[in-house]
N, C-alpha and C positions, 0 to 999 in steps of 0.2 A: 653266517653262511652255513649250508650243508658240509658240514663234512666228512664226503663221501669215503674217505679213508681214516675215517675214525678206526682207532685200531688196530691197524695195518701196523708193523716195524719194519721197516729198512735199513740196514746195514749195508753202510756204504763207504767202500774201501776204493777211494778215487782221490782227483786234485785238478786243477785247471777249471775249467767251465763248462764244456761239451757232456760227460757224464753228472757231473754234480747238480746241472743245471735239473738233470732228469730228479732227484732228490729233493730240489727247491721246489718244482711241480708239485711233486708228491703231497712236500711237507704243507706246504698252500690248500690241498684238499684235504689236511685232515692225520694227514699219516706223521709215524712218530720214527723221526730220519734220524740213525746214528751215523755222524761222519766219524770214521777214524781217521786220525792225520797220526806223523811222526810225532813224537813226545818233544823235542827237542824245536826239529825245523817246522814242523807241522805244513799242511798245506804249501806247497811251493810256489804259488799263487800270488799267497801272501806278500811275499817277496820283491811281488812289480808293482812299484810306487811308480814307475814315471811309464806314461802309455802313451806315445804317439805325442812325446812334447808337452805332454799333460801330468802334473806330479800330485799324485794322491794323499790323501793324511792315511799314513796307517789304521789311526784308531777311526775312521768313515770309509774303511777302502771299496768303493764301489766294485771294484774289478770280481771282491769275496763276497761282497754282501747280495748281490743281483741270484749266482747263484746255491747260495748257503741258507740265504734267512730260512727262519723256521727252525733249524734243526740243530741235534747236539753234537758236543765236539769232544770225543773222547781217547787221550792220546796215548796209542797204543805202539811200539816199534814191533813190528808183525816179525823183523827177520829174527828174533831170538824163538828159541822153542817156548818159552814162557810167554810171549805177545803171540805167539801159535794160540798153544792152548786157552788161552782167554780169547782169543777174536772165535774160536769151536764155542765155545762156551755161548758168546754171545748169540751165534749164528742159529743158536738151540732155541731163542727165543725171537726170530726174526720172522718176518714173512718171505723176502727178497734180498738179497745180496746184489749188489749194484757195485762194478768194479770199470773201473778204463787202464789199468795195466796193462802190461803187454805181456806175452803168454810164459817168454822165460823166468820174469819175474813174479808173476800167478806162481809158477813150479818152484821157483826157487824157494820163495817165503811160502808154501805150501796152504795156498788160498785160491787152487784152482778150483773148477768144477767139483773133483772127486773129492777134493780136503774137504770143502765147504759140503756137502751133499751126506758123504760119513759121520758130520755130526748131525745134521739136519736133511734128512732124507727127501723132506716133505717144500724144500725151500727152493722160490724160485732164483736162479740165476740170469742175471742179464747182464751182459758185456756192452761197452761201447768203443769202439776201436776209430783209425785209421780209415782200414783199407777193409776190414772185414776179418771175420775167426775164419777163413779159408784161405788155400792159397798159397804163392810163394811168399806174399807179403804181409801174410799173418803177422809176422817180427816184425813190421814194419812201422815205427810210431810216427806221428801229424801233429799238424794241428789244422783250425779250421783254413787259414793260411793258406794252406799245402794241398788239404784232400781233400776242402769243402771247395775253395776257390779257383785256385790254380788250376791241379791236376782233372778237374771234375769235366772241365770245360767252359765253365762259370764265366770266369775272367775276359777269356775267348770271347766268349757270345756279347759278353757287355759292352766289348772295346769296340768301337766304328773302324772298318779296316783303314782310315786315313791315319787316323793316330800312330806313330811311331812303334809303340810296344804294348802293353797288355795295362789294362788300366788295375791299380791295388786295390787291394781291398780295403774298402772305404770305413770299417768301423770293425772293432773288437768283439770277438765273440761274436759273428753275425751267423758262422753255420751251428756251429757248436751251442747255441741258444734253440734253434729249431730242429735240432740234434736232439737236443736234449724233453725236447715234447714228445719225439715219435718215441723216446724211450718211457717217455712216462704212460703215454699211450699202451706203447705194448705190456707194460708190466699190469696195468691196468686190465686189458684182458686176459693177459697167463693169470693172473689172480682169478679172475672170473671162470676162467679155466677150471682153476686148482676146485674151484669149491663148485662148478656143476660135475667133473669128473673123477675129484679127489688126485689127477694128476699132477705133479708139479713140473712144467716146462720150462727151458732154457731159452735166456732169445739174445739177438745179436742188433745192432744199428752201427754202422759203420758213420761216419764223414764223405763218404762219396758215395754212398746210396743215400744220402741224408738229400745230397746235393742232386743226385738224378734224380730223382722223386719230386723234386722243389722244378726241374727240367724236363718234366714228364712229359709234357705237351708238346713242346719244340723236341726231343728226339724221338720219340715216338713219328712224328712228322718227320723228321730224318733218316729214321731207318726204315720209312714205307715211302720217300718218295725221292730220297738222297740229297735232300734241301733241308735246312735250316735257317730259321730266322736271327738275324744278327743284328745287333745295333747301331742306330747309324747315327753320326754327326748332328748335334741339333739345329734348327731349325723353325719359323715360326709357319707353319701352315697345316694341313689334311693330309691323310693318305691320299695316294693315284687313284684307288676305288672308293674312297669313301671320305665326303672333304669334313664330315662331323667325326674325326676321330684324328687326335693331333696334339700337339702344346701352340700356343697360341698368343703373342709376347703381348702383354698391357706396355700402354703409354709410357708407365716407371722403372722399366726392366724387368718385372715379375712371369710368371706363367701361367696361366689357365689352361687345363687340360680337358680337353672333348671327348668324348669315350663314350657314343653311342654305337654299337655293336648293330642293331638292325636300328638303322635310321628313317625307315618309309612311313611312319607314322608320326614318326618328330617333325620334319624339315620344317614345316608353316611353324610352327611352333619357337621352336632354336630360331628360326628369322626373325621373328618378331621380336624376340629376347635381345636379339643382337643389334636392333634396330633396322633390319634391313627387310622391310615389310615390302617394300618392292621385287625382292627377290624373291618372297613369298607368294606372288602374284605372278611372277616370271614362269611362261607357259616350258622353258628350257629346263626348267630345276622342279616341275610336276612330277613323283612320283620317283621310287626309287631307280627307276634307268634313267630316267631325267639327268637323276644327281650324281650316276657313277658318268654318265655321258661327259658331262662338264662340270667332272670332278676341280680341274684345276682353277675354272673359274669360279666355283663355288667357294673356293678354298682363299681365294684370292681376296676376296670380298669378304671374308672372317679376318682375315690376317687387319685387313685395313680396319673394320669397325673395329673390334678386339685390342689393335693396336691404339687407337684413336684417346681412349679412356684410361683411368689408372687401375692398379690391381685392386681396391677395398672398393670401387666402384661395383666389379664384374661380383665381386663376391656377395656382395650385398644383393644385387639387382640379377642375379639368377639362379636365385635361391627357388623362387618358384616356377623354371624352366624344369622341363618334364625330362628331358632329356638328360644320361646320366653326364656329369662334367666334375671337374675337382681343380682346387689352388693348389699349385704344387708350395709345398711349406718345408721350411725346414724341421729338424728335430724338435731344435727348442719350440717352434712355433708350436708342437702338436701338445707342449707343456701347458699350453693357454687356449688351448683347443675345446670349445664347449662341450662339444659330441663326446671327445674321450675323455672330457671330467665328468660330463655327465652318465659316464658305463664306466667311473672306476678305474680307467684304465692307469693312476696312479695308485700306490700305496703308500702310506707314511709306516716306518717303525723305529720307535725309541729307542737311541743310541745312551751312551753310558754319560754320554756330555748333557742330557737332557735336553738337546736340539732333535727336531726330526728329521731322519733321510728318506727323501722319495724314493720308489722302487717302482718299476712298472710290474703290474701286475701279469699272472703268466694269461693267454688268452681267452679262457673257458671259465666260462660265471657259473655256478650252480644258483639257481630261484630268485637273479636280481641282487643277491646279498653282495656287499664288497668284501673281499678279501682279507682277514684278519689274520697280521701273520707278529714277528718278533726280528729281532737284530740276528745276523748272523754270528753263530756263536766266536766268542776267542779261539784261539788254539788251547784245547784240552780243557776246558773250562769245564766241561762236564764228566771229567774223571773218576771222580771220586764218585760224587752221591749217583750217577749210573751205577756203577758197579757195586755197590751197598744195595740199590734199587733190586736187581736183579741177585741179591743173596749173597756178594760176598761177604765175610767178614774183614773186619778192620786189619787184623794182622795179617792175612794174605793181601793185601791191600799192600802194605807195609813191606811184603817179600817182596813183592811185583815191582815197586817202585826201589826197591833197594836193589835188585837184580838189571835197574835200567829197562825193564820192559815196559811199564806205564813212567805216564810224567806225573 
């Protein structure tokens, strides 16, 4: 594959998944990602073997590996003046500094903006937070939980107002994963920045702009017309305006989803598909006010064919329906999915057990090539021969670790 970050150092003084994940990005196109973790605890991350009733092997921990792979792991305890001055040291030979602390402990262990910047003038700084670097709630730390789901409005908008209380959130790391693109996004252009203006900029991605952004359409619609779309209860039929846009239950309990957006050019089409060539013919369902007219009858009359048949039937047999439509699937099914094996969209990389572990790859392909990436490193595995890499000698080596600032 191209690797458009050939090159590139990031230095990445973070833990969880929301910012790290921005560093797996990276490291996937090319760039050469130092994690720093604590020498001791390392990554705090590491630590959650059981997620949601679910118990991890330490040595395959998906929860690290999703956003770690690719990069190195070297363990430095920042709060000593000596884990100071080596993370300066390092920052001299970085492009970006990638951190998701929160601002009193940035000042405390002295890896704010200004620490980081005085060794390296020319380096970009990107923050990922909460709530955002402004604000009362700058101090205020999240997770995707909190400020992606929750507080965002997210939760709200997903629940059908019938439902008792707010529906959870349904999988790990789900904002804090696309969190971590817009951050690799933007460093990607402060980079492009640095070297058409010689500038080096600072940038920010919060958890709840992560989340408006992903809501941009339904609040934008809310702040210009005081309405919002919400979710509702399911159901097997059409929208009231439009009966080709809906879930749609097969004979087996499965779903078929309709999602033609301008349907005036489909309807003969999607009838035929559906076997309902008669309605195709039906001078009531002619032309797009035809079909908003008698919406409900139209609707009525998919639920019943649609229902009539099993779900591997619809899937098979409206494959060459013009009209756009999708199986609703689960996770695992998209593991077996042709389309996303045939774009890649898994990765293998060699664990120390000599088994492979699949990884999904991050979204953006460079020239068709698949993704070639490596295991997420140990804690501190790359200690030593980093810092030999970049000019220490052995006996400062030797101080560093005797002081308890490196592991």
């Amino acid at each position: 594959m191209t690797q458009v970050m050939k090159g590139v150092r990031v230095l990445e003084v973070a833990q969880f998944t929301f910012v790290p994940a921005a560093g797996a990005v990276l490291a996937d196109w090319g760039a050469d990602v130092i994690k720093v973790e604590h020498p001791v605890r390392g990554d705090t991350q590491r630590g959650f073997i059981n997620m949601g009733g679910v118990t991890l092997d330490p040595n395959r921990h998906t929860l690290i590996e999703h956003p770690n792979r690719g990069k190195r792991s070297v363990g430095i305890d920042v709060s000593t003046p000596e884990g100071q001055q080596l993370l300066y040291e390092i920052a001299k030979t970085a492009d970006v500094f990638l951190t998701n602390y929160l601002p009193a402990v940035r000042q405390k262990n002295k890896f704010d903006i200004e620490h980081i910047r005085a060794a390296n003038p020319n380096i970009i700084y990107a923050r990922g937070s909460a709530y955002g670097d402004k604000g009362e709630e700058r101090e205020t730390g999240g997770f995707d939980g909190t400020a992606f789901w929750s507080r965002s409005g997210i939760a709200h908008t997903m629940t059908p107002p019938e439902l008792p209380g707010p529906l959870p959130q349904g999988m790990p790391a789900f904002g804090d994963s696309i969190g971590g693109m817009f951050i690799a996004g933007g460093i990607s252009a402060a980079l492009f920045h640095r070297e058409k203006t010689g500038e080096a900029a600072e940038l920010d991605v919060s958890l709840l702009s992560t989340a408006w952004w992903a809501c941009g359409a339904n609040l934008a619609q809310g702040m210009e017309t005081g309405v919002v779309s919400r979710n509702s209860m399911p159901t097997s039929g059409g929208q009231a305006k439009n009966p080709l846009m809906g879930n749609f239950w097969t004979s087996d309990g499965e779903t078929i989803n309709l999602c033609m957006v301008t349907p005036g050019h489909l309807i003969r089409d999607t009838f035929e598909h559906l076997g309902l060539p008669e309605a195709a013919n039906d001078p009531r369902f002619v032309g797009l006010e035809g079909l908003i007219a008698h919406a409900g009858e139209v609707s009525d009359l998919i639920v019943k064919a649609i229902g009539a048949k099993p779900f591997h039937y619809w899937r098979k047999h409206l494959k060459t329906m013009k009209g756009q439509w999708a199986p609703i699937q689960s996770l695992m099914d998209m593991t077996t999915d042709e389309q996303a094996l045939a774009n890649d969209m898994i990765v293998e990389v060699e664990m120390d057990d000599g088994k492979p572990l699949r990884l999904v790859r991050g979204p953006v392909q460079f020239d068709h090539a698949p993704v070639k990436t490596t295991r997420a490193p140990q804690a501190s595995e790359h200690t030593e021969t980093f810092l030999m890499e970049i000019g220490l000698e052995w006996d400062r080596i030797e101080s560093l670790k005797a002081a308890g600032a490196i592991a």
